[in-house]
C-alpha positions as CSV (number, residue, x, y, z in Angstrom):
1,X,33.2,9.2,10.6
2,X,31.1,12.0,11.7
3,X,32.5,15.5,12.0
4,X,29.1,17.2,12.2
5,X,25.7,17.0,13.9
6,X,23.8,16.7,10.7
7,X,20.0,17.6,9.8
8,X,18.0,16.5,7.1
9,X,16.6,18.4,4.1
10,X,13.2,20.5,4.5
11,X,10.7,17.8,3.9
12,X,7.7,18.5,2.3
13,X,4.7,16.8,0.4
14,X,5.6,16.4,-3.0
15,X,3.0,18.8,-5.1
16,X,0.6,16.8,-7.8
17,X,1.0,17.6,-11.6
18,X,-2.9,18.4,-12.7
19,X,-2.1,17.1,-16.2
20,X,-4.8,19.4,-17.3
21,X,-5.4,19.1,-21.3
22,X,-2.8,20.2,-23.5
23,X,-0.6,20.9,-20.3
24,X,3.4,20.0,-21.1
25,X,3.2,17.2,-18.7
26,X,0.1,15.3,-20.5
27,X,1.7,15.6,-24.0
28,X,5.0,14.5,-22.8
29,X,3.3,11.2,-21.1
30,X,1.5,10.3,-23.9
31,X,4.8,10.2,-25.9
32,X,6.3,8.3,-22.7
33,X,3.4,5.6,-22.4
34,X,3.1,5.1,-26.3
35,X,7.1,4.3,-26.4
36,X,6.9,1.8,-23.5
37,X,3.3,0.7,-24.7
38,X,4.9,-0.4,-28.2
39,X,8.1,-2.0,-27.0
40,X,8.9,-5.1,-25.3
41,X,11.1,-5.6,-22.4
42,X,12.8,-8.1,-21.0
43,X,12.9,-8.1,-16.8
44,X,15.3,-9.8,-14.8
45,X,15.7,-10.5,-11.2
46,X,18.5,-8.0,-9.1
47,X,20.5,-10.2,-7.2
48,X,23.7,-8.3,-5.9
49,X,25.1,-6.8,-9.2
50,X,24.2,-9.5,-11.4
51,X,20.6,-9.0,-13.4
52,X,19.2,-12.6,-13.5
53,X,17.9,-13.9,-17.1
54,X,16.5,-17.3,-16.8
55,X,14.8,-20.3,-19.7
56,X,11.9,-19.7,-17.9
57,X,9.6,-16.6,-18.9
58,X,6.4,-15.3,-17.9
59,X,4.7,-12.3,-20.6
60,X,3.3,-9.1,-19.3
61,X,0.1,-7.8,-20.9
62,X,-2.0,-4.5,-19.4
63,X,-5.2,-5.4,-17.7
64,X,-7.2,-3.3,-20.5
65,X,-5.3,-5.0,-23.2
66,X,-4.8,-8.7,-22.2
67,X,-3.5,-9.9,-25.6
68,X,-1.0,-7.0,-26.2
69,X,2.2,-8.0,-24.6
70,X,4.8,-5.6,-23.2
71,X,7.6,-6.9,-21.3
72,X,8.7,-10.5,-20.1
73,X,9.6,-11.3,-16.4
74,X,12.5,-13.9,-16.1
75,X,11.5,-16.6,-13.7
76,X,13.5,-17.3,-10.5
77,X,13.9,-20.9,-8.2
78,X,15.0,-22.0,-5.2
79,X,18.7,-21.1,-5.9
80,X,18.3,-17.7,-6.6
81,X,16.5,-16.8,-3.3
82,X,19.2,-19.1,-1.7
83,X,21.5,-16.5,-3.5
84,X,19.6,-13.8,-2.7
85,X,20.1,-14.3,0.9
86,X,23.6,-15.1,0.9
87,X,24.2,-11.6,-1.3
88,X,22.5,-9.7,1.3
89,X,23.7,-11.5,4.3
90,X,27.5,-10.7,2.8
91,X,26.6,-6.9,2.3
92,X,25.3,-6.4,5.8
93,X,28.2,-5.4,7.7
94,X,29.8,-2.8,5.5
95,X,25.8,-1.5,4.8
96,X,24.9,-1.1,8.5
97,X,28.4,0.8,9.5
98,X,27.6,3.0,6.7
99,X,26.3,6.5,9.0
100,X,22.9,7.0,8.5
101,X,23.3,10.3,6.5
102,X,25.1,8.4,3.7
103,X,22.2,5.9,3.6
104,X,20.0,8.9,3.6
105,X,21.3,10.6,1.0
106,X,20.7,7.5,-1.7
107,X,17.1,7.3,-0.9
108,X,16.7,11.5,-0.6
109,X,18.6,11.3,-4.2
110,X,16.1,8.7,-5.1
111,X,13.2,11.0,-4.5
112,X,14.7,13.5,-6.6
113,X,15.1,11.2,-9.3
114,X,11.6,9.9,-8.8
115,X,10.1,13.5,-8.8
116,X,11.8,14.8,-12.0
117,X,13.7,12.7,-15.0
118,X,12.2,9.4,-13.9
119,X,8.5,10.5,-12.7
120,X,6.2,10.2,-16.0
121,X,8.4,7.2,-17.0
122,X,6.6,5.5,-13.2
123,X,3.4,6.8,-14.1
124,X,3.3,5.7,-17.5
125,X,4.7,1.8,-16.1
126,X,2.2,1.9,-13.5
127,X,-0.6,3.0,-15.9
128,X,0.2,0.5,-18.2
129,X,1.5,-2.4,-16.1
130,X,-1.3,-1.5,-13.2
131,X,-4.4,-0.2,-15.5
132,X,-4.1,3.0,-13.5
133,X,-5.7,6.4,-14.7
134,X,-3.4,9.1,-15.1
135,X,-4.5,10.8,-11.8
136,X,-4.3,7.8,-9.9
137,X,-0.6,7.2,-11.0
138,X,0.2,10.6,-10.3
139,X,-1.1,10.3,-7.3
140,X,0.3,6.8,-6.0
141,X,3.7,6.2,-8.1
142,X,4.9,10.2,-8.0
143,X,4.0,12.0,-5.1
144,X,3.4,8.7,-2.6
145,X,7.0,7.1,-3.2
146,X,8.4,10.6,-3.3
147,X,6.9,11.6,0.1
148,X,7.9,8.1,1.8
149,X,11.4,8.6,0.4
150,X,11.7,12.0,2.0
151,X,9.2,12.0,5.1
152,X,11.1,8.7,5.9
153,X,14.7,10.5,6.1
154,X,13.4,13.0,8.3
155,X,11.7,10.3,10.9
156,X,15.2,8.4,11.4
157,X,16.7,11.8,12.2
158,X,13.6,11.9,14.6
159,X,14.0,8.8,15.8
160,X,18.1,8.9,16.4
161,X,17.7,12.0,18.1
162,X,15.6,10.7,20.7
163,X,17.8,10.2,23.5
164,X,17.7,9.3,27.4
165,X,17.9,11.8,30.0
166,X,21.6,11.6,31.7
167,X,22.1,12.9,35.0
168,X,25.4,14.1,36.7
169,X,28.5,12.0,36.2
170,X,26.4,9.8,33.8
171,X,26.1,9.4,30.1
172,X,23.4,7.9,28.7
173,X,22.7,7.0,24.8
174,X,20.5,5.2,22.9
175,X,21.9,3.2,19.9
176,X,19.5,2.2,17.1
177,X,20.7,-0.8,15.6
178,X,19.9,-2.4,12.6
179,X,18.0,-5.9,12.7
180,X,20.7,-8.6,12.7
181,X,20.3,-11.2,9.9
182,X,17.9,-10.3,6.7
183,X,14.7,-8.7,6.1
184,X,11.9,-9.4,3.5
185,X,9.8,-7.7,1.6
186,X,6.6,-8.9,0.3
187,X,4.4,-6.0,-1.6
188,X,1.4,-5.6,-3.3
189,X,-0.2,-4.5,-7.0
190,X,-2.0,-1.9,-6.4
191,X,0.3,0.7,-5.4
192,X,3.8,1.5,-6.8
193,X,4.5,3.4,-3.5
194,X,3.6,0.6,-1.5
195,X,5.7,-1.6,-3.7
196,X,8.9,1.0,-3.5
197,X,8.6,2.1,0.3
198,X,8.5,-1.5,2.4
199,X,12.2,-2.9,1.0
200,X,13.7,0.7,1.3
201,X,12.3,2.2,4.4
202,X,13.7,-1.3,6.0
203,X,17.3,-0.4,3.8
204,X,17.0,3.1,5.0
205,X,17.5,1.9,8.5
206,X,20.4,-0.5,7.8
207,X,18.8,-3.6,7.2
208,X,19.3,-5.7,3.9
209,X,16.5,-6.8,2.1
210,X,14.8,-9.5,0.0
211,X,11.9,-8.0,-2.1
212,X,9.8,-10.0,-3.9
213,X,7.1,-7.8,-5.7
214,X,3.6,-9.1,-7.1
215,X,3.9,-10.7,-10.2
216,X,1.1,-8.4,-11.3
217,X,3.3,-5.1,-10.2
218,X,6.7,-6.2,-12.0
219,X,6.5,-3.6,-14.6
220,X,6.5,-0.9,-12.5
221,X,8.8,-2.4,-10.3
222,X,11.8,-2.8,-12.5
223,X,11.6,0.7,-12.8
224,X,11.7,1.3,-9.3
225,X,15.1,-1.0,-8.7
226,X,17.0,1.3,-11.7
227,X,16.3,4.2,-9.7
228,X,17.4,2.7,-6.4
229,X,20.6,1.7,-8.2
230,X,20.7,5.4,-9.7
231,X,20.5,6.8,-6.9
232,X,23.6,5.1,-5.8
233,X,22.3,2.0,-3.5
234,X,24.7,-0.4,-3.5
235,X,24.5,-3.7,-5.3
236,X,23.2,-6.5,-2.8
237,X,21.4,-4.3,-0.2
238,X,17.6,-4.4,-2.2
239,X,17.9,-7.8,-3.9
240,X,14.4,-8.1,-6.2
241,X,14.1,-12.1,-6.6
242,X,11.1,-13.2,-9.2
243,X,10.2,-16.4,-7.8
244,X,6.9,-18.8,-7.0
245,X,5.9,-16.7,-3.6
246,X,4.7,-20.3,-1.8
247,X,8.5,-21.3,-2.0
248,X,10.1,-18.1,-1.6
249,X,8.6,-17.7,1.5
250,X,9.0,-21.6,2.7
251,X,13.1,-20.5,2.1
252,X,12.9,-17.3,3.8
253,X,10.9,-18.3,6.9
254,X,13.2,-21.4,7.5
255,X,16.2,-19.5,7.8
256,X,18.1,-18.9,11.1
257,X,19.0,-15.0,10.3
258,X,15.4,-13.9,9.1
259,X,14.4,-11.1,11.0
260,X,11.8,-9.5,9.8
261,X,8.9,-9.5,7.5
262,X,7.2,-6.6,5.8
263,X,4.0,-7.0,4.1
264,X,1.2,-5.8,2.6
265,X,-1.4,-8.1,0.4
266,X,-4.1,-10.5,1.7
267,X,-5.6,-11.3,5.2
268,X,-5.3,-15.4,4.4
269,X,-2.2,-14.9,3.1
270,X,-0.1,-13.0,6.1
271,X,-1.7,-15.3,8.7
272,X,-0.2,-18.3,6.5
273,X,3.1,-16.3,7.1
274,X,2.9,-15.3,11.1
275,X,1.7,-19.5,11.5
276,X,5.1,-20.5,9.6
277,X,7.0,-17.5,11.5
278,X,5.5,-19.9,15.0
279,X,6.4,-23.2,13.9
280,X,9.9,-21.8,13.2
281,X,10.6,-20.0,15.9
282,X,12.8,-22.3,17.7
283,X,15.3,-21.4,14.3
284,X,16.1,-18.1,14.5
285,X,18.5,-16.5,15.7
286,X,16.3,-13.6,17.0
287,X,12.7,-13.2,17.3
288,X,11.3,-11.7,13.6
289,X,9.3,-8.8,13.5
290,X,6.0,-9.0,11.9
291,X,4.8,-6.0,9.9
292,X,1.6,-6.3,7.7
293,X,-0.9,-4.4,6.7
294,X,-3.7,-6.8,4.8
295,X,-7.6,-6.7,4.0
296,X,-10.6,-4.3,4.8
297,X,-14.3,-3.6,4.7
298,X,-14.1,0.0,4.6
299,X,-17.4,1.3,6.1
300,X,-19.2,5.1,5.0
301,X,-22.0,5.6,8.1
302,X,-24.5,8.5,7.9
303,X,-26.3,10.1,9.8
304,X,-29.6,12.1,8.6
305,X,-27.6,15.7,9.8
306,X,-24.8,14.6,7.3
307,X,-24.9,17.2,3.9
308,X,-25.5,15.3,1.0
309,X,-23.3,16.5,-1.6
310,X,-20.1,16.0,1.1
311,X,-21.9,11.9,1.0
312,X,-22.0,11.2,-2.5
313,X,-19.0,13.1,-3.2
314,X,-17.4,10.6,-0.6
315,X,-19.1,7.0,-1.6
316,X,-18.3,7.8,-5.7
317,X,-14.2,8.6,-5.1
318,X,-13.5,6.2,-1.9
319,X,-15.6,3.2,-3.5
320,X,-14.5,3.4,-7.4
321,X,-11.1,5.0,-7.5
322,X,-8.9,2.9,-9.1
323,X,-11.9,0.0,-9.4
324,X,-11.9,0.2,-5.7
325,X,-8.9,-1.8,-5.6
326,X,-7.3,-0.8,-2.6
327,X,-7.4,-1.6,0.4
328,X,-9.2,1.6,2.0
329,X,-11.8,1.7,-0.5
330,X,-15.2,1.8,1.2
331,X,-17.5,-1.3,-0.2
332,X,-20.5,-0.8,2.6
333,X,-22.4,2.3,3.0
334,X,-25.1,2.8,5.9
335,X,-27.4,5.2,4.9
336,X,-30.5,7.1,6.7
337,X,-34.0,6.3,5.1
338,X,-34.8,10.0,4.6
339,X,-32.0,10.5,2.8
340,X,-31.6,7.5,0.7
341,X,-33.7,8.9,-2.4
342,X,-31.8,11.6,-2.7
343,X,-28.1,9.8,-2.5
344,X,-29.1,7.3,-4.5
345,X,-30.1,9.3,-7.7
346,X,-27.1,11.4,-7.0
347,X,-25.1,8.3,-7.3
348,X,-26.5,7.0,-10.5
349,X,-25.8,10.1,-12.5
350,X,-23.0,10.5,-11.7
351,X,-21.9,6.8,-12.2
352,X,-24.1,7.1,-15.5
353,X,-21.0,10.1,-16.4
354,X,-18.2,7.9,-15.8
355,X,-16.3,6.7,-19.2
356,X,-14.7,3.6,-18.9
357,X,-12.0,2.3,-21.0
358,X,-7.8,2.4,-21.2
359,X,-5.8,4.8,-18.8
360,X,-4.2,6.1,-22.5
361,X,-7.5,8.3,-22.8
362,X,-7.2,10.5,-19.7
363,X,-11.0,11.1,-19.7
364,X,-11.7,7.3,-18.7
365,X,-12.0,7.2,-15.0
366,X,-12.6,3.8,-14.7
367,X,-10.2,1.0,-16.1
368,X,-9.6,-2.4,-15.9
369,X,-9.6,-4.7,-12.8
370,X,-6.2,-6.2,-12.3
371,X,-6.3,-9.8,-14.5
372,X,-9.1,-13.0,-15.3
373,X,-9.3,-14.1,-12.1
374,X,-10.3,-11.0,-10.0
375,X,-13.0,-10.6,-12.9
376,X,-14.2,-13.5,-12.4
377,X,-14.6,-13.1,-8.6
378,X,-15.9,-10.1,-9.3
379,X,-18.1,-11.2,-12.0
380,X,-19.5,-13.8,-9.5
381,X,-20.5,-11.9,-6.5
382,X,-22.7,-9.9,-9.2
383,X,-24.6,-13.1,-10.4
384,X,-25.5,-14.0,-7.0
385,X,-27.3,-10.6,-6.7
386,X,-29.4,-10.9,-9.2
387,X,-30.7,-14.5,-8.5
388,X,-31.0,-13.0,-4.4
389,X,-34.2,-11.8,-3.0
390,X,-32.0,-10.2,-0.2
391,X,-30.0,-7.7,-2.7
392,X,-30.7,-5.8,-6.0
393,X,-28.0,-3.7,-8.2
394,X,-29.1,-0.2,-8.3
395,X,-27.1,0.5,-11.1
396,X,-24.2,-1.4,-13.3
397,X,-23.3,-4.7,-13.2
398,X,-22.2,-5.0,-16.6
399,X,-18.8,-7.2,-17.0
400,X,-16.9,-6.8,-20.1
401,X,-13.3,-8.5,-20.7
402,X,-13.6,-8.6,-24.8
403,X,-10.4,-6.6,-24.7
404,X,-9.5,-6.0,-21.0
405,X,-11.1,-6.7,-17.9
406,X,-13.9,-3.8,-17.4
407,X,-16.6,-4.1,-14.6
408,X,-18.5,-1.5,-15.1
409,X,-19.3,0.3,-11.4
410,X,-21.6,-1.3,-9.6
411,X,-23.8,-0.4,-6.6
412,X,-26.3,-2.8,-4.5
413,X,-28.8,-2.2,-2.0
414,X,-29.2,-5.0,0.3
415,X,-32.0,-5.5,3.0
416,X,-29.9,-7.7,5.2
417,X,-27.1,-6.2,6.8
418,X,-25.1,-9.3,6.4
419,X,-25.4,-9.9,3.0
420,X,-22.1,-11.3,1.5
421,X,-20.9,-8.4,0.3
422,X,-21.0,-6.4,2.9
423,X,-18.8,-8.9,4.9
424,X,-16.5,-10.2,2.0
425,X,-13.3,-8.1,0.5
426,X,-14.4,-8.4,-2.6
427,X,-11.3,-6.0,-4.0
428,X,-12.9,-4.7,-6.9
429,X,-15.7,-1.3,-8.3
430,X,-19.1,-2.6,-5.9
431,X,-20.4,-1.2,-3.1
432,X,-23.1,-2.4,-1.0
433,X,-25.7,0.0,0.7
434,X,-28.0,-0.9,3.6
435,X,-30.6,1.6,4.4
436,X,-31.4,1.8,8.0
437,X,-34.6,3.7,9.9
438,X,-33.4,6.8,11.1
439,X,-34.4,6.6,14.9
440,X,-32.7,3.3,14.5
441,X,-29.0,5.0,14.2
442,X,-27.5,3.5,17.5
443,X,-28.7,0.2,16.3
444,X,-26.4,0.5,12.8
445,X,-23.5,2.1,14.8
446,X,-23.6,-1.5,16.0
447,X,-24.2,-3.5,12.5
448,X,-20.6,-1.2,11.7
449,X,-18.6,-2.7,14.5
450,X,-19.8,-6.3,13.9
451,X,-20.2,-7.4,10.4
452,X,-17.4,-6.6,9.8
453,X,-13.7,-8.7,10.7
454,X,-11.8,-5.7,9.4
455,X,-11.1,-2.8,10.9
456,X,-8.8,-0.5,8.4
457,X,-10.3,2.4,6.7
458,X,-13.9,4.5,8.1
459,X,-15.7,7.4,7.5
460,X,-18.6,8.9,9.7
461,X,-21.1,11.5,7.7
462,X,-22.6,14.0,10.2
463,X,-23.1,18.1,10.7
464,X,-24.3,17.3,14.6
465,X,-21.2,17.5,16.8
466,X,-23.1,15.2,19.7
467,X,-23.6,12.6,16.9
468,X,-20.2,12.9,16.3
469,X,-18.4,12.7,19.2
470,X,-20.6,9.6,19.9
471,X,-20.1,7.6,16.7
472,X,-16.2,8.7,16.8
473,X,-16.3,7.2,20.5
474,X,-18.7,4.2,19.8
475,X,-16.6,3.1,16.7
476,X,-13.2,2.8,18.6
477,X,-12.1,-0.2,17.5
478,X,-13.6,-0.4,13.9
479,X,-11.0,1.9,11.6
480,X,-6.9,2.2,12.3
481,X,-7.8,5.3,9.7
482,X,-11.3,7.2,11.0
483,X,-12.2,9.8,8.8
484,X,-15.3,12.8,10.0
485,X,-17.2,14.0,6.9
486,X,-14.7,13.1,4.5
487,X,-14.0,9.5,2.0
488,X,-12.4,6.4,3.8
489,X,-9.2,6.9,1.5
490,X,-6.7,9.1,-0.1
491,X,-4.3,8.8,3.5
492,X,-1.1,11.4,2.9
493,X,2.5,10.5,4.0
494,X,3.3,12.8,7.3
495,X,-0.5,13.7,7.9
496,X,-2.6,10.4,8.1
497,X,-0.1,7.6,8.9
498,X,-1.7,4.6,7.6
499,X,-2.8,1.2,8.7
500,X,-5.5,-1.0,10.4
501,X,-5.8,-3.5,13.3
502,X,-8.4,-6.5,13.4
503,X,-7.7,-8.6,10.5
504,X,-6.0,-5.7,8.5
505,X,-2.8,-6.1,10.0
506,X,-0.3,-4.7,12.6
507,X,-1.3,-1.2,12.6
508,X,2.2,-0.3,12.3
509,X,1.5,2.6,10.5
510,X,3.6,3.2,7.3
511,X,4.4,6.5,6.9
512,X,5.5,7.1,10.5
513,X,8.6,6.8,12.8
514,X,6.4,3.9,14.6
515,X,6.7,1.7,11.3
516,X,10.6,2.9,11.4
517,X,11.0,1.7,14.7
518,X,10.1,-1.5,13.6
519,X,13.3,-2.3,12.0
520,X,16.0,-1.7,14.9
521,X,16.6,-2.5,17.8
522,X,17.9,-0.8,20.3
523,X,21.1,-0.9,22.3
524,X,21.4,1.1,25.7
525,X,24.9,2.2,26.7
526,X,25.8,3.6,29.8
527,X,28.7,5.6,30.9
528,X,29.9,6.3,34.4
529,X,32.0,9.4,34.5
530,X,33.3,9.3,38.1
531,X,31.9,6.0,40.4
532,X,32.4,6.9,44.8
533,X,34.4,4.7,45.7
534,X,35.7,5.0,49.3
535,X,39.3,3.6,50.2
């Protein structure tokens, strides 16, 4: 029991390590990632306290490497998500009477761990398991993860001290219960932080948790569940099953405590969820919440005011970070006719300095794509240019999986506005340009808001404030996260909560108290002092 009004730790953003050459923190990773490179590991599923080996095993292998193999992921089934389930549902209870400074202080310890003894062992999994370059893992598994863990702790103080007004001879209080039943987790490859923050911000709040990570993020991920169980989270409030995800989710969705879902991967994918969620509904025992953040077409539009360095600067880091695999990269670019010429030979020399190759030489700034399929996707889409008389690649297009998937970076210009690739999420390092005439800018502003079904991630270019205000007002509805003369990505925990509406999701905002609020609900008490009542 409480004997204190408690408040949190100072929160703050967690600083990024430069790894600058021959810094401490670069030699010690390299020692890190070449240890973990050259040894194989055996994963298991976290079910309760039991770690879950199985007949059945799956081989990991690093993007930029295919044929070297560095861990094996033990295969779930049915009866291990019915297991899953039952662990967390037993566990609920005692977790959600825990007070909510105890639960805080597992995930604050977490952060800790995360930012010191355990942060170049998650870079070096992520770089391996994820083909990420140094700075991108530094960026994403560190200081993302880190700054949900804390930020997070700070918003359910926020959100617990939010209470009603109470006027004489009347209490009032707001209660913030946990979700009754189970909630599930279902997270993406391409960022550790992603993968670490949906099952724990849920836990944070009291709920109990199914996670099943992408089978392409499992390296990283193990490393993630020590750490939550270092950090003292009790057995059977995170359970990480390893399953087929078709089935898991066929399980999940059928059952009559589910209660909420939190997601982040594909468009198709989460509206194959939210139709199951519908045909179940008359199952539960409560209606689910539905959290997902999914797909984008992140747009760059300029305007011929815009400065020129600030443009390229922008369209080389959002587009071909990390292969432009995530989900705010921008992959269509509107660009004045006047200054086309000049963008476009900026872009080519500087794409003609990036080195490609394995994250283990930190001066490649490109890697891999994430396995044979996106390559071939990929791969595809660039064919089809170069038999079209509508597009042409500017520069790259040059595919290379001999020893791991490499696409070089790749940049068309199309003279139809709805060429494919400036519809499709394509997920990987192209980006599509389409010059327009500059008097024609209203008439682009337009080709923005409709080509695309997305509506995540979008940056306007301009140094006129009129333009600016009008674009800003005109594009409304086309980006959850609207950036003014700055890239389409890079959002920070506390300053640009993140998410996107259309067909990229809920716009719930991770990274907020609104995605926190997601997963309670509330209970209003009342108490009457003194009731008038006349004998």
């Amino acid at each position: 029991m409480s004997k204190g009004i408690y408040l949190s730790p100072k929160y703050y953003n967690e600083k990024i390590k430069k790894y600058a050459p021959g810094s401490k923190e670069r030699i010690e990773l390299k020692k890190i990632y070449n240890k973990m490179y050259n040894k194989i590991i055996e994963i298991p599923q976290y079910i309760g306290s039991e770690k879950i080996f199985s007949i059945k095993r799956k081989s990991i292998s690093p993007p930029h490497k295919y044929k070297k193999i560095i861990a094996y992921w033990h295969k779930g089934n049915k009866k291990d998500v019915i297991k899953a389930i039952d662990t967390a549902l037993s566990l609920r209870k005692k977790w959600s009477n825990l007070s909510w400074y105890n639960r805080a202080s597992i995930f604050l310890k977490a952060a800790d761990l995360l930012s010191g003894p355990y942060r170049l062992k998650i870079n070096a999994a992520t770089m391996i398991g994820q083909s990420k370059n140094i700075f991108q893992a530094e960026i994403d598994s560190a200081c993302e993860l880190v700054d949900f863990l804390r930020f997070n702790v700070k918003y359910l103080e926020n959100i617990y001290k939010n209470q009603p007004f109470s006027p004489k001879g009347v209490w009032n209080r707001l209660e913030y219960r946990p979700l009754e039943g189970f909630v599930f987790a279902l997270t993406p490859f391409n960022f550790t932080a992603i993968a670490g923050n949906l099952p724990s911000c849920m836990a944070l709040m009291g709920n109990v948790v199914i996670w099943k990570p992408s089978n392409k993020q499992i390296y990283s991920a193990n490393i993630l569940m020590k750490i939550f169980k270092k950090a003292g989270l009790p057995d059977g409030v995170i359970n990480m099953v390893l399953t087929n995800g078709k089935m898991t989710s066929n399980i999940i969705l059928k059952h009559p405590e589910f209660s909420g879902i939190h997601f982040t991967g594909s468009t198709k994918v989460f509206k194959k969820i939210w139709k199951k969620i519908g045909n179940n509904i008359f199952k539960y025992k409560n209606y689910p919440r539905i959290v997902g953040e999914t797909g984008g077409k992140n747009f760059i539009w300029i305007h011929n005011s815009a400065c020129i360095k600030e443009v390229y600067t922008a369209i080389l880091r959002g587009a071909f970070e990390y292969q432009g695999q995530k989900c705010s990269a921008v992959s269509r670019v509107y660009v004045p006719e006047s200054l086309w010429e000049n963008i476009k030979n900026n872009l080519i020399i500087n794409i003609k300095n990036m080195k490609i190759g394995s994250p283990k030489n930190n001066k490649n700034f490109i890697t891999s794509v994430i396995d044979k399929k996106s390559f071939y996707k990929i791969k595809k889409y660039i064919e089809r240019v170069k038999k079209s008389y509508e597009a042409k690649i500017i520069i790259g297009g040059v595919c290379n999986k001999f020893k791991g998937y490499f696409i070089q970076p790749t940049i068309i210009q199309t003279t139809n506005p709805y060429y494919e690739s400036m519809i499709d999420e394509i997920f990987g390092p192209i980006l599509t340009i389409y010059v327009y005439k500059d008097i024609e800018w209203k008439k682009s502003l337009k080709l923005v808001n409709n080509t695309s079904i997305y509506a995540l991630t979008g940056s306007i270019f301009s140094r006129d404030r009129f333009i600016i205000e009008k674009a800003t007002k005109y594009l409304i509805n086309c980006a959850g996260n609207f950036y003014i003369n700055d890239k389409p990505t890079g959002a920070i925990v506390g300053q640009q909560p993140f998410g996107g509406s259309r067909a990229s999701g809920t716009n719930d905002k991770a990274g907020s108290e609104i995605n926190l609020l997601r997963w309670v609900s509330l209970r209003t008490i009342k108490e009457t002092f003194v009731y008038d009542n006349k004998l």
